[in-house]
TIVO-2410 file (N, C-alpha, C; in nm, 3 decimals):
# residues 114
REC num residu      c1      c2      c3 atome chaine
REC   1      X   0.081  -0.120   0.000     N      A
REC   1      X   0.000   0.000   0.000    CA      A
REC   1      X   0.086   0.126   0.000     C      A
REC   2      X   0.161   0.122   0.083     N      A
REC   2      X   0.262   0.256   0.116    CA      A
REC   2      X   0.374   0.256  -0.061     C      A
REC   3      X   0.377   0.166  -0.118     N      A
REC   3      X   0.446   0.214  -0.239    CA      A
REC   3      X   0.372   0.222  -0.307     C      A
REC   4      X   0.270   0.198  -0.376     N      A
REC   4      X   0.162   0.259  -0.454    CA      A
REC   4      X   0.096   0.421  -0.380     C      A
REC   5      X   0.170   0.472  -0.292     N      A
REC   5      X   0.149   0.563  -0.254    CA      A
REC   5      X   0.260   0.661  -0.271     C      A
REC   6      X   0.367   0.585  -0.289     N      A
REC   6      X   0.523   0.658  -0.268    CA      A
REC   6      X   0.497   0.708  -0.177     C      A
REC   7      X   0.518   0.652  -0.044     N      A
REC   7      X   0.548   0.672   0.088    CA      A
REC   7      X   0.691   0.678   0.074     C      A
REC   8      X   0.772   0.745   0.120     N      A
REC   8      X   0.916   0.710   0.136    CA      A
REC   8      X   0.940   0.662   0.346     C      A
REC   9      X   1.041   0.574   0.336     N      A
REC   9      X   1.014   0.565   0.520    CA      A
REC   9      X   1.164   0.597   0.562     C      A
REC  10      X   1.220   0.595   0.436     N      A
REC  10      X   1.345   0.644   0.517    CA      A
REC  10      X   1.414   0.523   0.578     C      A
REC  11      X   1.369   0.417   0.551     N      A
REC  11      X   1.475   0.315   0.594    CA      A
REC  11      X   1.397   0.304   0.777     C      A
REC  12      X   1.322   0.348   0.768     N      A
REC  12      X   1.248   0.371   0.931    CA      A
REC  12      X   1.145   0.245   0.956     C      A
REC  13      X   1.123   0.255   1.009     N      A
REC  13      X   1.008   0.138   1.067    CA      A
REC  13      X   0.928   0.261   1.083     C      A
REC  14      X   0.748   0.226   1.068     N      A
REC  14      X   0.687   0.287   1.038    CA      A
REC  14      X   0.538   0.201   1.131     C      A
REC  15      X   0.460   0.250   1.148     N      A
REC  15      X   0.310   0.214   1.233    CA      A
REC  15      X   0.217   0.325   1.184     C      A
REC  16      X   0.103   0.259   1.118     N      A
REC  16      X   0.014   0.369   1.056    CA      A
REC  16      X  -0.105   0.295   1.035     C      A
REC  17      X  -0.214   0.354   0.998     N      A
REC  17      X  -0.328   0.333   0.894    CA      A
REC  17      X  -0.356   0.352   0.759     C      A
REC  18      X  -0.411   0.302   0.655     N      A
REC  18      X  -0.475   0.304   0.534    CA      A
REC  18      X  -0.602   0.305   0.516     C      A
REC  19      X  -0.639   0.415   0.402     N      A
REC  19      X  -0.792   0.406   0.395    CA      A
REC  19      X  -0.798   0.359   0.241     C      A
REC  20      X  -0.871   0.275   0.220     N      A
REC  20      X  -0.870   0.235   0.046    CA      A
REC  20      X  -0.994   0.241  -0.012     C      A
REC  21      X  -1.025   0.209  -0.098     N      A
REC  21      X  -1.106   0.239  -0.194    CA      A
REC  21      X  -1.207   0.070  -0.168     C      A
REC  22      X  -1.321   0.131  -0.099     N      A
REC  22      X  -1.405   0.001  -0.090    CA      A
REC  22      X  -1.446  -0.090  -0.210     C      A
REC  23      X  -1.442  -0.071  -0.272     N      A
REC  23      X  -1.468  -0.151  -0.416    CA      A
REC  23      X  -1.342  -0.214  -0.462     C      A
REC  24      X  -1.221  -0.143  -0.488     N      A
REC  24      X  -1.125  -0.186  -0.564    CA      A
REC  24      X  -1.017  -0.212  -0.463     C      A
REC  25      X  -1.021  -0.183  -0.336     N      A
REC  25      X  -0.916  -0.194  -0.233    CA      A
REC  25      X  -0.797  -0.153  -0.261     C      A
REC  26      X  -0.787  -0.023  -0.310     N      A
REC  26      X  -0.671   0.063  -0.345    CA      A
REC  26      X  -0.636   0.175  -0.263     C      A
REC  27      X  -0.547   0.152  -0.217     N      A
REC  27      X  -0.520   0.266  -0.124    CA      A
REC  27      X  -0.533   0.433  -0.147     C      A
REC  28      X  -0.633   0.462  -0.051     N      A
REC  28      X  -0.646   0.619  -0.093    CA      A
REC  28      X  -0.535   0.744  -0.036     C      A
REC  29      X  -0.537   0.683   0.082     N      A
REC  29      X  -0.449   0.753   0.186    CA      A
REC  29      X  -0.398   0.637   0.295     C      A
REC  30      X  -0.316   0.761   0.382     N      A
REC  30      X  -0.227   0.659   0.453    CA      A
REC  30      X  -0.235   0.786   0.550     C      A
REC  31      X  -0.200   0.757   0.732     N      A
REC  31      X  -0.197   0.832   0.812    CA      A
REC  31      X  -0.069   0.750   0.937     C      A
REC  32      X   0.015   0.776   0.961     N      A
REC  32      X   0.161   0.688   1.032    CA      A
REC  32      X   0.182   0.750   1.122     C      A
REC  33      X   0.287   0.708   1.165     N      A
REC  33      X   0.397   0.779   1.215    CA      A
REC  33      X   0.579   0.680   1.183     C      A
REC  34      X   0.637   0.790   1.163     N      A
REC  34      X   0.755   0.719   1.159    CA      A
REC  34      X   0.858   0.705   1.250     C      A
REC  35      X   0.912   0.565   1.290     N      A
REC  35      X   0.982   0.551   1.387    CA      A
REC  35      X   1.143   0.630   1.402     C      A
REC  36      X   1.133   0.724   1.432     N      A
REC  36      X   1.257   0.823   1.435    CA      A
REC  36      X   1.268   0.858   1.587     C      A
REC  37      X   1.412   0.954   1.597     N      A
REC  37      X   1.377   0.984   1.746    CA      A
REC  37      X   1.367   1.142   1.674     C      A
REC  38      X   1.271   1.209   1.750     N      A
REC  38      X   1.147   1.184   1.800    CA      A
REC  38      X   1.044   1.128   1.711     C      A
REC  39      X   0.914   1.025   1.744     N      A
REC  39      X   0.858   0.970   1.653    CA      A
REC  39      X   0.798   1.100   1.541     C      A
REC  40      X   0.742   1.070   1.405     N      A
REC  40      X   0.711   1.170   1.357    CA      A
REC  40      X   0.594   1.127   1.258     C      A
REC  41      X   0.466   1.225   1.276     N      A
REC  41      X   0.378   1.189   1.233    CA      A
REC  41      X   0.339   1.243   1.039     C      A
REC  42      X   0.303   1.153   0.976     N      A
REC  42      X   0.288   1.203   0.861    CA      A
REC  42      X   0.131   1.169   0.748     C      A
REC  43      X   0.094   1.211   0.643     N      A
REC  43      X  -0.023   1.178   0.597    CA      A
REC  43      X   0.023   1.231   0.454     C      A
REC  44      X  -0.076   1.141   0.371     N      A
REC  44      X  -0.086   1.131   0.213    CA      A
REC  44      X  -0.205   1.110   0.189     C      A
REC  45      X  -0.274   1.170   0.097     N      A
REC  45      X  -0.393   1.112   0.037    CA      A
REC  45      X  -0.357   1.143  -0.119     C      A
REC  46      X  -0.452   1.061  -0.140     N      A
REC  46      X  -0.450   1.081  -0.361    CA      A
REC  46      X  -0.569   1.210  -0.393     C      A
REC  47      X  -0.567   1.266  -0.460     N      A
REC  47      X  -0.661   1.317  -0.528    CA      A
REC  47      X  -0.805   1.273  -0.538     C      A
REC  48      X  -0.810   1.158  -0.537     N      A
REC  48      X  -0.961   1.087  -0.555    CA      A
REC  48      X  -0.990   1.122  -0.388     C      A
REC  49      X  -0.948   1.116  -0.300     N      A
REC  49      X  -0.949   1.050  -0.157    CA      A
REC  49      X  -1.003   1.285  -0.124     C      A
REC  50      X  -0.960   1.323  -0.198     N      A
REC  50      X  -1.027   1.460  -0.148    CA      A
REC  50      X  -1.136   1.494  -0.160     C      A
REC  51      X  -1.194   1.426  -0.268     N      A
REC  51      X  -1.333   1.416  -0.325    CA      A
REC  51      X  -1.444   1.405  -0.202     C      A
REC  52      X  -1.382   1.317  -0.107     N      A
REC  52      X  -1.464   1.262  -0.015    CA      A
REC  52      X  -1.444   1.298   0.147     C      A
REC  53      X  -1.451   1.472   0.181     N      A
REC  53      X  -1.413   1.518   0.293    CA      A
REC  53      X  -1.513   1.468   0.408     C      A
REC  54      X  -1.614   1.382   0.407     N      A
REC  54      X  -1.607   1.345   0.578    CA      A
REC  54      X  -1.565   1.200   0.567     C      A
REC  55      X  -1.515   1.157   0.463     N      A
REC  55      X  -1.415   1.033   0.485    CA      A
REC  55      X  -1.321   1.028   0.555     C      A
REC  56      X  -1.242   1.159   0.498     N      A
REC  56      X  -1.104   1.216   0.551    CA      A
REC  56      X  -1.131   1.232   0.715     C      A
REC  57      X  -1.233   1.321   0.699     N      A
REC  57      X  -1.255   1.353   0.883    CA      A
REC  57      X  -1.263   1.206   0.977     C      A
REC  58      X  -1.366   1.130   0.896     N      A
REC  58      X  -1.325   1.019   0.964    CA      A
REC  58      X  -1.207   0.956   0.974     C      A
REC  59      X  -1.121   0.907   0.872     N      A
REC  59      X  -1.059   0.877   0.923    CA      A
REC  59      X  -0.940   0.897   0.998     C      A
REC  60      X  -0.921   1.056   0.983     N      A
REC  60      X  -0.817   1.161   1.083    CA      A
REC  60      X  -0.872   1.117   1.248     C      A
REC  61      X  -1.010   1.111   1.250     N      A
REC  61      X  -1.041   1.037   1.394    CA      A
REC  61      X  -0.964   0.885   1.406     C      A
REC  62      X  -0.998   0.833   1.345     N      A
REC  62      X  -0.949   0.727   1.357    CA      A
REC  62      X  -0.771   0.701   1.357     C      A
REC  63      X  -0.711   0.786   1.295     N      A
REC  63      X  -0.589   0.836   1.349    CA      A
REC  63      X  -0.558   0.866   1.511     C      A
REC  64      X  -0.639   0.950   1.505     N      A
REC  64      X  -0.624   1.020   1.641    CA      A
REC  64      X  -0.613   0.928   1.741     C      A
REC  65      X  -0.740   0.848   1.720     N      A
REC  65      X  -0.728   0.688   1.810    CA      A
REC  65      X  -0.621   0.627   1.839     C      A
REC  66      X  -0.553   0.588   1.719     N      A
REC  66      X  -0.486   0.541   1.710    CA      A
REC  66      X  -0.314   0.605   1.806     C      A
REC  67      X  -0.323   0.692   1.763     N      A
REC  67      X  -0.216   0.806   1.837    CA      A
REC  67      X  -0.208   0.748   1.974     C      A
REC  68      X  -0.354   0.770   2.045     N      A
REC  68      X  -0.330   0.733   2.219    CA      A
REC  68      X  -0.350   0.654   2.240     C      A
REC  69      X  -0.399   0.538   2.139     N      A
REC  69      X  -0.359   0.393   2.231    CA      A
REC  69      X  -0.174   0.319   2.179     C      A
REC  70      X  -0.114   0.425   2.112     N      A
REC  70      X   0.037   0.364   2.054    CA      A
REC  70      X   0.154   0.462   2.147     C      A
REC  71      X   0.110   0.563   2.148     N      A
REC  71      X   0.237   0.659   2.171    CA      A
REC  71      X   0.159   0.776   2.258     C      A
REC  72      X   0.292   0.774   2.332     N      A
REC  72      X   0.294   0.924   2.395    CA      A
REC  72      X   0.296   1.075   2.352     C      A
REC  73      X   0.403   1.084   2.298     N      A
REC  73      X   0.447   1.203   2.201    CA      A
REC  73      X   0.517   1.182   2.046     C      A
REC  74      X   0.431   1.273   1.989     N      A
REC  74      X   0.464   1.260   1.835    CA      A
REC  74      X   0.436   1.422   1.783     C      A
REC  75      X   0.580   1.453   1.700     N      A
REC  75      X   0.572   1.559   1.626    CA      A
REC  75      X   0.542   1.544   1.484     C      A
REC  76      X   0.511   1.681   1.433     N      A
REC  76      X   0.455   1.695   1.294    CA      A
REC  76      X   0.546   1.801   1.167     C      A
REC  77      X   0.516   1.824   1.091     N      A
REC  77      X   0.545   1.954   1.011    CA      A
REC  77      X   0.470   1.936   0.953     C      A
REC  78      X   0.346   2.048   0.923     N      A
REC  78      X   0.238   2.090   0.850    CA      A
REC  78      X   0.315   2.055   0.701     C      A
REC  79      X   0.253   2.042   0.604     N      A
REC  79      X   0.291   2.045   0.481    CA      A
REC  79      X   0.257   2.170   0.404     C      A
REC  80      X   0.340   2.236   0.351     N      A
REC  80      X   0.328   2.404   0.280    CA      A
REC  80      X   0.217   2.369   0.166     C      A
REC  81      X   0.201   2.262   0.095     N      A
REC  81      X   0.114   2.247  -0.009    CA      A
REC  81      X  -0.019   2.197  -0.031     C      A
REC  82      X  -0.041   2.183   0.175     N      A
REC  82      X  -0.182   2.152   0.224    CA      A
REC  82      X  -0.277   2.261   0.289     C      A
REC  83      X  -0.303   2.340   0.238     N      A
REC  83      X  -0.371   2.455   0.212    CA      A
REC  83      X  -0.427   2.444   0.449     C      A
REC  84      X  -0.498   2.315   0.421     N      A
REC  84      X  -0.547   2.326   0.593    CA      A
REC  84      X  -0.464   2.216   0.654     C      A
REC  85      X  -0.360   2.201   0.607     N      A
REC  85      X  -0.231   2.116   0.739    CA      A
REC  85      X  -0.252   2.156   0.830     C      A
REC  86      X  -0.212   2.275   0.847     N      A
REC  86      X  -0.230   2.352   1.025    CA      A
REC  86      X  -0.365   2.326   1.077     C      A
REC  87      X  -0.440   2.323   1.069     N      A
REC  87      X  -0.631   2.304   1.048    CA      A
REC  87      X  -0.621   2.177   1.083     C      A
REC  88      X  -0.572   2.089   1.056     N      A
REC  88      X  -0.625   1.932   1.055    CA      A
REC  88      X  -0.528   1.889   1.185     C      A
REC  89      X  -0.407   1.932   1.175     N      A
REC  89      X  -0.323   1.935   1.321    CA      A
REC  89      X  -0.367   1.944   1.434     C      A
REC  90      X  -0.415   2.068   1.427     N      A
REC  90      X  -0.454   2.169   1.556    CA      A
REC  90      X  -0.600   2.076   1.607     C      A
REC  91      X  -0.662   2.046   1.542     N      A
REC  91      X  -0.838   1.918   1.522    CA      A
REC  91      X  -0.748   1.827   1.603     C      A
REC  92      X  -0.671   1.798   1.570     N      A
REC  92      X  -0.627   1.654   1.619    CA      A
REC  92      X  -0.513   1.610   1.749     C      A
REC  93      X  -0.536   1.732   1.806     N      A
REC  93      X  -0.451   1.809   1.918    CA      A
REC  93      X  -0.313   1.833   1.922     C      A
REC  94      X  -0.245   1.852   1.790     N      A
REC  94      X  -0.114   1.870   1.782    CA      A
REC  94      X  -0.116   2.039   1.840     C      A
REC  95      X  -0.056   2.063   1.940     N      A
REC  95      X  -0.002   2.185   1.916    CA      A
REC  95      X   0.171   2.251   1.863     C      A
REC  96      X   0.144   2.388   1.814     N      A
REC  96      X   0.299   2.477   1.828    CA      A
REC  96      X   0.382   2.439   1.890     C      A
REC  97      X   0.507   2.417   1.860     N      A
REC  97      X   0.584   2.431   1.970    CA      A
REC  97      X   0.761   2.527   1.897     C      A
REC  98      X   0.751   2.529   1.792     N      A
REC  98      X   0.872   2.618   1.730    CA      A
REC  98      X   0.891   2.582   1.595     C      A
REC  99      X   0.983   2.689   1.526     N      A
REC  99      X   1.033   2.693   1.400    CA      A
REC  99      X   1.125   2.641   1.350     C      A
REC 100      X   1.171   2.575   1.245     N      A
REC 100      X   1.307   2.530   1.262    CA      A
REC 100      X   1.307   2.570   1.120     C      A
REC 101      X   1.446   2.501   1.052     N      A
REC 101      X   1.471   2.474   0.926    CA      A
REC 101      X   1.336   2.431   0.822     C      A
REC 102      X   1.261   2.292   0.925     N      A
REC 102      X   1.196   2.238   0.787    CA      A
REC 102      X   1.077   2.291   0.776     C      A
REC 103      X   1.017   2.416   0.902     N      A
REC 103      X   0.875   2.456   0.877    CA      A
REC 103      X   0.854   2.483   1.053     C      A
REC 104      X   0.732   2.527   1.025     N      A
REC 104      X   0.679   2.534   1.160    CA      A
REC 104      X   0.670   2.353   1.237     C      A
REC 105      X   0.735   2.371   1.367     N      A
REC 105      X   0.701   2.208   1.394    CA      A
REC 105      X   0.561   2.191   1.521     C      A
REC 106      X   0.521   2.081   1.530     N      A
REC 106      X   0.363   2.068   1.606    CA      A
REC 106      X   0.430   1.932   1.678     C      A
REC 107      X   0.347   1.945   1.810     N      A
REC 107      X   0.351   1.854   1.884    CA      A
REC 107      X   0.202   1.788   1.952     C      A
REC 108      X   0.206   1.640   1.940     N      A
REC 108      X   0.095   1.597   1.999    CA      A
REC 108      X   0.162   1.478   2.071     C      A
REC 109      X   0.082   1.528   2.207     N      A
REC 109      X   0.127   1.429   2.331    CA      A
REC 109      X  -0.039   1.389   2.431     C      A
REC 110      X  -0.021   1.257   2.456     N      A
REC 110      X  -0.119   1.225   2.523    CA      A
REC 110      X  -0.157   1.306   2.660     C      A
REC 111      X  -0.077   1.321   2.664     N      A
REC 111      X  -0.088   1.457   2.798    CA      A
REC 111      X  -0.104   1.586   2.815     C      A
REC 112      X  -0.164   1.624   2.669     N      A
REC 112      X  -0.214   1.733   2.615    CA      A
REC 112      X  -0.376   1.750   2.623     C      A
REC 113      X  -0.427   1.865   2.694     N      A
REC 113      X  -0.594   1.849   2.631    CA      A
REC 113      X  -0.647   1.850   2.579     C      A
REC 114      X  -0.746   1.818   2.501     N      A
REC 114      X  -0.741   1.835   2.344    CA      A
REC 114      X  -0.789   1.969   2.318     C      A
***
């Protein structure tokens, strides 16, 4: 699924979800995290998979789930070419925490309120 997506992992070990295409079982999107220090959370969808925004919402919940029954803390970087990255973060209790080189970075920790 993750290479019909061009996921790259970086040689990482990786723990995530897939949402596919109920009919043809093709992967639409993908929602992870990658095993780095610090873990780091990431998301892809295809074009078809935008078509269908309370899919997405669902399954960003179902992410979220997933988040606090696996891990404690996991950072993010919004993606510059996702118009509501920051939007879908912030939903999903990542907050701010500083700037660096690769972008603004977000943090979500189970010990955060949502």
């Amino acid at each position: 699924d993750l290479i019909n997506l061009k996921v790259d992992t970086m040689g990482k070990t990786l723990r995530g979800k897939v949402i596919a295409d109920k009919d043809t079982g093709e992967p639409l999107g993908v929602a992870g995290v990658l095993h780095t220090e610090p873990y780091h959370a990431f998301s892809l969808m295809t074009d078809e998979l935008r078509e269908y925004p309370k899919a997405i919402v669902k399954f960003m919940r179902e992410f979220s789930s997933f988040l606090q029954q696996h891990y404690e803390a996991v950072y993010a970087i919004p993606a510059s070419y996702e118009i509501n990255s920051r939007g879908v973060l912030e939903s999903m209790g990542f907050k701010y925490v500083y700037t660096d080189n690769y972008g603004d970075v977000y943090r979500w920790s189970s010990s955060l309120p949502s």
